[in-house]
C-alpha positions as CSV (number, residue, x, y, z in Angstrom):
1,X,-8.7,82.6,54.5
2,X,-7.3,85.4,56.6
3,X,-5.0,88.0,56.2
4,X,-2.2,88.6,58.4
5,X,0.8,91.2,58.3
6,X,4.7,90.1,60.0
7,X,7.4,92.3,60.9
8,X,11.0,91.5,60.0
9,X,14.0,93.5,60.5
10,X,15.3,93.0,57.1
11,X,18.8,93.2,58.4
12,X,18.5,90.5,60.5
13,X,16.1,88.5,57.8
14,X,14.7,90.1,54.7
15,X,12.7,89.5,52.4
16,X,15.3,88.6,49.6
17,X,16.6,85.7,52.5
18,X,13.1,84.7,52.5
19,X,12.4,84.4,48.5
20,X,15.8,82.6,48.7
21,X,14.6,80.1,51.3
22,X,11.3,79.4,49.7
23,X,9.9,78.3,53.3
24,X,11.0,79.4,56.9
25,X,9.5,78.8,60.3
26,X,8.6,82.2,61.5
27,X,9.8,82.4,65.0
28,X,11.1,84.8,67.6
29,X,7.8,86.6,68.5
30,X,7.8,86.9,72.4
31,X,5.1,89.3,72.5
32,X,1.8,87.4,73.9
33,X,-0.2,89.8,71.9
34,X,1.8,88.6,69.1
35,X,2.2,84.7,69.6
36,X,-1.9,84.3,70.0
37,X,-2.0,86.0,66.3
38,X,0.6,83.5,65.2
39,X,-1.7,81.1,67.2
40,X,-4.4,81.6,65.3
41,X,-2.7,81.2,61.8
42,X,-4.4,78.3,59.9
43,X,-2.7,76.8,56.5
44,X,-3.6,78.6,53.2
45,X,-3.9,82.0,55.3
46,X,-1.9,84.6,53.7
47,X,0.6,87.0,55.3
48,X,2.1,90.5,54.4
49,X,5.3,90.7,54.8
50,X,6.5,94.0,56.3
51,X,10.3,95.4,56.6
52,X,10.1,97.8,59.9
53,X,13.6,99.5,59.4
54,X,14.6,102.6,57.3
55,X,11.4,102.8,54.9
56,X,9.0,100.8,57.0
57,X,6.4,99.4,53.8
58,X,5.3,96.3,53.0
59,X,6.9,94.7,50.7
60,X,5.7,91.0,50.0
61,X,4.0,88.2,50.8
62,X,3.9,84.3,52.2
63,X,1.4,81.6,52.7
64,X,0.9,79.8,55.8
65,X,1.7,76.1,54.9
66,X,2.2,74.5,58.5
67,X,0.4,74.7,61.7
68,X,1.4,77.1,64.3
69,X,3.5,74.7,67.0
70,X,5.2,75.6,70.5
71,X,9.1,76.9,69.8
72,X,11.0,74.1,71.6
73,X,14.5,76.4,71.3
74,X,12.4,79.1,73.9
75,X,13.9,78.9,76.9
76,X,11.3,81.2,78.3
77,X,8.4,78.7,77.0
78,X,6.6,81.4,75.2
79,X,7.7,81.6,71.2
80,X,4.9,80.2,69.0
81,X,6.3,79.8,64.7
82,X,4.8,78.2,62.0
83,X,5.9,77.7,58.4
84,X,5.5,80.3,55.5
85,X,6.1,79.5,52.0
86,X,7.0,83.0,50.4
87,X,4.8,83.9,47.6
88,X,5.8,86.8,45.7
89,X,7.6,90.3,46.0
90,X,5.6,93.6,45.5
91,X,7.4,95.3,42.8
92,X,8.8,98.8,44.6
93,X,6.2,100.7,43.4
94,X,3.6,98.8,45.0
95,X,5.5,98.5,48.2
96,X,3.0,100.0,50.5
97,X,4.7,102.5,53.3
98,X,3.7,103.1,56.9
99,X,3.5,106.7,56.1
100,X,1.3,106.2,53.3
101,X,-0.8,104.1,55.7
102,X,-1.1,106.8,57.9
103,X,-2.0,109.1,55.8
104,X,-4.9,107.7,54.7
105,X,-6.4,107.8,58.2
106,X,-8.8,104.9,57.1
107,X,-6.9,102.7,59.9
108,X,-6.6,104.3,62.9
109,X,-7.8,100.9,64.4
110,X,-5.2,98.7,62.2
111,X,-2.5,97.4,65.0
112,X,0.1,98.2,62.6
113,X,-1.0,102.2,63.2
114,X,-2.0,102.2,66.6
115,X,0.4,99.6,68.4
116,X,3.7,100.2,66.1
117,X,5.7,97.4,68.4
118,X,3.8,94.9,67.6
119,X,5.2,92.4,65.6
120,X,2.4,89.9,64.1
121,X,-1.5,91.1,63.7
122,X,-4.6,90.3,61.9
123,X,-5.4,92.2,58.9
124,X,-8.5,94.2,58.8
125,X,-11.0,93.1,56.0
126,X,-11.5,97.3,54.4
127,X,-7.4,97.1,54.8
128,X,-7.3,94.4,52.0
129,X,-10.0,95.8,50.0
130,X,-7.6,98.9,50.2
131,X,-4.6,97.0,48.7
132,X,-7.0,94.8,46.5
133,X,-8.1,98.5,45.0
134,X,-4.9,100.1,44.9
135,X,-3.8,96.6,42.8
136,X,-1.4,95.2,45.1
137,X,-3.4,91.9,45.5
């Protein structure tokens, strides 16, 4: 099992339309960067879920419960999704910010810090430990 963090604008879908839902396709990456990590998703891989307006943190997260397939409503042809199951909600105190990721300086290779467009990316392993150690896992 992998880790994985996701961007969403949580005006145009949060995390509280999410833990309504239960399960969404997540869709509308057009980054290639992107769509090869949502590529690479296999079922039972876990993913962060990250709000990247106003206080960009992390704030829950989802399980990967369907293979990654081609997005058929891309006109361009390039969209990958795949299904995600929400999991849970970090309570707001263990909402991880950007700026607290920062100022670590542990990550300076973690996309999230040194690519801040990028909307899908692989975990690194000593980033999980992090949150595993800070008790937010």
């Amino acid at each position: 099992m992998k880790y994985f963090l996701a961007k969403t604008d949580p005006e145009t879908y949060s995390l509280e339309d999410f833990k309504k839902e239960k399960e969404t396709n997540w869709d509308g990456v057009r980054s290639h960067q992107a769509v090869n990590v949502i590529k690479s998703w296999k079922i039972g891989d876990m993913v962060l879920i990250y709000h990247s307006l106003g206080e960009s943190k992390i704030v829950g997260l989802a399980e990967v419960v369907g293979e990654p397939q081609k997005d058929l409503n891309d006109p361009k042809g390039i969209s990958w999704h795949a299904k995600l199951k929400f999991v849970k909600e970090f309570d707001e105190n263990k909402q991880i910010t950007l700026k607290e990721i920062k100022q670590t300086e542990l990550f300076k290779d973690f996309s999230l810090v040194k690519q801040s467009r990028l909307s899908t990316m692989e975990c690194p392993d000593n980033f999980i430990e992090f949150l595993k150690q800070k008790k937010i896992l």
